[in-house]
N, C-alpha and C positions, 0 to 999 in steps of 0.2 A: 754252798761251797763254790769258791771261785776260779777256775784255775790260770785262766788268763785275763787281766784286765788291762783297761785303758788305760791307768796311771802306769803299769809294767810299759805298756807301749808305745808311753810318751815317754819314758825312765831312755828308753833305745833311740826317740827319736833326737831328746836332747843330749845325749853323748854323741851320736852320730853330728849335731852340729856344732858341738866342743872338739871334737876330732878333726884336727890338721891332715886331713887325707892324700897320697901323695902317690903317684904309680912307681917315684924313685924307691919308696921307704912300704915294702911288704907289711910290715908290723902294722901302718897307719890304718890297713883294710882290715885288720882281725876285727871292731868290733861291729861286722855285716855280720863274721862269723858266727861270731857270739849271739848276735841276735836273732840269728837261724837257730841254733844251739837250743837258747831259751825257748823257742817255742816249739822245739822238738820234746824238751824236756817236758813242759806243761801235756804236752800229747801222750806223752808215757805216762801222766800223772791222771789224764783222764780214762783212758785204758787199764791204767791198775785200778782206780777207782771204781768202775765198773765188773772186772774181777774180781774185786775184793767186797762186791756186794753193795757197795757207797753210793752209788747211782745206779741208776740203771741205765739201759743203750740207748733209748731212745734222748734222756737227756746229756749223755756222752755227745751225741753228735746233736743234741741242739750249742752245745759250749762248743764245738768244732764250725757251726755255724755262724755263730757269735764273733771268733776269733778271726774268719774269712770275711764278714760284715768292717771288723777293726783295721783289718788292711785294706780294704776297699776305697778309704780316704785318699784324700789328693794331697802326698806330703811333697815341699818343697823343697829344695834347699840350696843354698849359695853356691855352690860348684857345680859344673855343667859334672866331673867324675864323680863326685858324692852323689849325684841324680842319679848318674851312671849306674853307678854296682849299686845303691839301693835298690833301683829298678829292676835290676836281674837278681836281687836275693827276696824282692817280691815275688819273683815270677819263681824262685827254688821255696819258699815258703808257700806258693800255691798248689805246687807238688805234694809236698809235706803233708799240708790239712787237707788235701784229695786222697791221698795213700791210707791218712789215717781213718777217714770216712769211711773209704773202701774195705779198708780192715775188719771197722765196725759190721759193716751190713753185709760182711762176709762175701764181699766182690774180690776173687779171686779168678787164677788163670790155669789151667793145667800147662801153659806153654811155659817152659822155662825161661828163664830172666835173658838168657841170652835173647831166645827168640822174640821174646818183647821187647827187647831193645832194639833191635834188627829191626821189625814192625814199627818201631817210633819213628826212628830213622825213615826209615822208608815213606811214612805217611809225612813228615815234616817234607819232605822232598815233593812230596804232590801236593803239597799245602792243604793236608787234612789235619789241621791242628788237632784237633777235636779228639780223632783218633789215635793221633799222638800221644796227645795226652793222658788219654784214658789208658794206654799201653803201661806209659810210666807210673801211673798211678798204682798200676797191678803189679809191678815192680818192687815197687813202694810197700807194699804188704807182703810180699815176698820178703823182703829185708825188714819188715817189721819181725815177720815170722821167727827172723836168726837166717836167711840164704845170704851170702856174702854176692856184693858184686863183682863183677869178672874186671879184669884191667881193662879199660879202654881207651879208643883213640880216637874222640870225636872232635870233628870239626868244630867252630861256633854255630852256634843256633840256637834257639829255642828249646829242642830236645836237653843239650849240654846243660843249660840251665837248672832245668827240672832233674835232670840226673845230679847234679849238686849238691838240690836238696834231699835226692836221694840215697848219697854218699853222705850225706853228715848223718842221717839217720842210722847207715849201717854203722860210722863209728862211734856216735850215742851206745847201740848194742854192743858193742865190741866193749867199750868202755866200762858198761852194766857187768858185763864177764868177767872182766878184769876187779872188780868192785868184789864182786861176789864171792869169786875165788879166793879173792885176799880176808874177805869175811870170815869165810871157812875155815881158812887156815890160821885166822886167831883166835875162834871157836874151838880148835882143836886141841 
């Protein structure tokens, strides 16, 4: 069972260099979204799948490891801006498959998402990436969970980044709700 492969990941890389990308024209950036999207989707696919009995955990997060090994490459491309936001929806996809790991291995926080956010912040400021990261990561499972992120108001940085990929994640779940709900009600 495969949930993420290379041919999906070259499927993203060769759109992304068919895309006319442009900072005047918002629409030309959606598909960064999408390809955040996609591999958010395969993470719900590999967490149900482990739910539902179809793997087990330990091989959940060898395919989460797999999938961190596939963006590890050195992709290129003809736009100093398509480098650009590729490179920053790498670094919100390393949030993602960090969150979902965490999820797996049951690394959680009892600090609430605010205060973990606060902690990233704070550690991004003393250049403790490290800590940073592992704050949002916990976030990240947090909003795996169903916690909704609070509005915020961050500056650029690395933190912003990674809260990115942690906002497409909560509206993934949001989306699943909306799904579900509509289910139910033509079930009815």
């Amino acid at each position: 069972m495969e949930f993420y492969t290379e041919t999906r990941l070259q499927n993203w890389i060769s759109k992304i260099n068919e895309t006319k990308v442009s900072e005047d024209d918002p629409s030309s950036l959606l598909v960064f979204d999408q390809m955040l999207e996609d591999v958010i989707i395969a993470c719900f696919s590999i967490i149900n799948a482990v739910r539902d009995r179809e793997i087990k955990k330990n091989d959940a997060l060898r395919e989460l490891e797999k999938m961190k090994n596939m963006f590890k490459q050195d992709f290129r491309f003809d736009s100093d801006l398509k480098q650009e936001i590729f490179d920053l929806t790498l670094e919100s996809i390393k949030a993602v498959l960090a969150s979902f790991e965490y999820y797996l291995e049951g690394k959680t926080s009892k600090k609430s998402v605010k205060e973990l956010l606060k902690e990233a912040i704070e550690n991004e400021k003393k250049g403790r990436l490290d800590l940073a990261f592992d704050a949002i990561a916990r976030v990240g499972v947090k909003v795996i969970k169903g916690e909704k992120l609070p509005e915020l108001n961050l500056t650029d940085g690395i933190v912003l980044n990674w809260v990115d990929g942690i906002d497409a994640i909560s509206m993934i779940v949001e989306l699943s709700k909306i799904d579900a709900s509509q289910e139910n009600e033509a079930e009815e």
